[in-house]
N, C-alpha and C positions, 0 to 999 in steps of 0.2 A: 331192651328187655325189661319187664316189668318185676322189681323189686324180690317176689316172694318168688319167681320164675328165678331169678340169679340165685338166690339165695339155696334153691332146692338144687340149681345145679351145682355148685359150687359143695354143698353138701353130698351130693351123689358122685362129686370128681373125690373126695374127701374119702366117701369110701371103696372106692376102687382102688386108688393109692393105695387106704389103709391093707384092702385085699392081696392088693400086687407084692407089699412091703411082707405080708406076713407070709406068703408059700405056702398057704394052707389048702387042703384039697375041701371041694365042696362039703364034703361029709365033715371033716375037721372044724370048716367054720359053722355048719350048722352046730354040731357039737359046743362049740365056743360058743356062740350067738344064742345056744338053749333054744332055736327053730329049727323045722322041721327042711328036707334040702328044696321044696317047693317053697318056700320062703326066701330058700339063699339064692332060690333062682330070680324068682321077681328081684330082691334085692339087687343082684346084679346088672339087671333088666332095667333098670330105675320104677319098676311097676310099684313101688312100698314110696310116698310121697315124705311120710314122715319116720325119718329115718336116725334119728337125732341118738334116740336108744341103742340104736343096733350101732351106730359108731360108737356111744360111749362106752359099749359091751366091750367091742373089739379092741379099744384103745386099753381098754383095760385087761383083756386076757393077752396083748399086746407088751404090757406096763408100757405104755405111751401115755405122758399124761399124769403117772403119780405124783412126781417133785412138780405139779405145775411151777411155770415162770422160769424152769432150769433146763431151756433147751439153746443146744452146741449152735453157731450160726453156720456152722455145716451143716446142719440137722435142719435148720430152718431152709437152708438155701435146696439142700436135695430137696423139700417136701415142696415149695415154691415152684423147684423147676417140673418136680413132677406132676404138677395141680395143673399147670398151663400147661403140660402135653394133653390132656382134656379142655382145658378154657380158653377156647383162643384172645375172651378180650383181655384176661389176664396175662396170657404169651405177650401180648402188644404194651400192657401198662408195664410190664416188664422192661421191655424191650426199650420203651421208650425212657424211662429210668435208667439201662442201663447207656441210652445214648446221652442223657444230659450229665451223667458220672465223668464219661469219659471227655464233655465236651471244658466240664469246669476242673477238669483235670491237668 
C-alpha cells in the first residue's frame, strides 16, 4: 500500500474509533466538529481525504490529547486494539508481536 494511502487510512481508522469512543449522535458531532451533518457524513464515509483537523477537533472536544505524552497503557492498548479492528495489516503486526512476546517468554 502506498505510503500517503496507509497513512490516510490509518488516519480515517483513527477517526472512527475516535467516533465509536465518543457516542455522539450525528448532529452532536457536527455540533462538536463546528460542520454541517453532510460533512459528518462524508467524514464517516472517508469521502473528506484530509482529515487531520476534524480529529484534532474531536480529540479535543473529547479532551483526548490535552496532557500529551500522559496516556494509561490500557488506554493505549484499547485504542491499538481498536485501530486493527479496521487495519488489518496492523491486526497482523500485532499479532505477530504478540507471537514473538510469548515466544521469548
Amino acid at each position: 500500500m502506498h505510503n500517503g494511502n496507509m497513512s490516510n487510512a490509518i488516519k480515517q481508522a483513527r477517526f472512527d474509533v475516535l467516533v465509536e469512543q465518543s457516542k455522539l449522535t450525528d448532529g452532536d458531532l457536527a455540533t462538536a466538529l463546528g460542520v454541517n451533518q453532510s460533512t459528518v457524513s462524508r467524514l464517516r464515509n472517508g469521502g473528506i481525504a484530509k482529515i487531520d483537523r476534524h480529529i484534532d477537533k474531536l480529540e479535543q472536544h473529547l479532551r483526548i490529547g490535552v496532557n500529551v505524552g500522559v496516556v494509561s497503557d490500557e488506554r493505549l492498548v484499547e485504542e491499538l486494539v481498536s485501530l486493527s479492528r479496521r487495519l488489518p495489516h496492523l491486526r497482523d503486526a500485532l499479532m505477530g508481536m504478540y507471537a514473538l512476546m510469548r515466544l521469548s517468554a
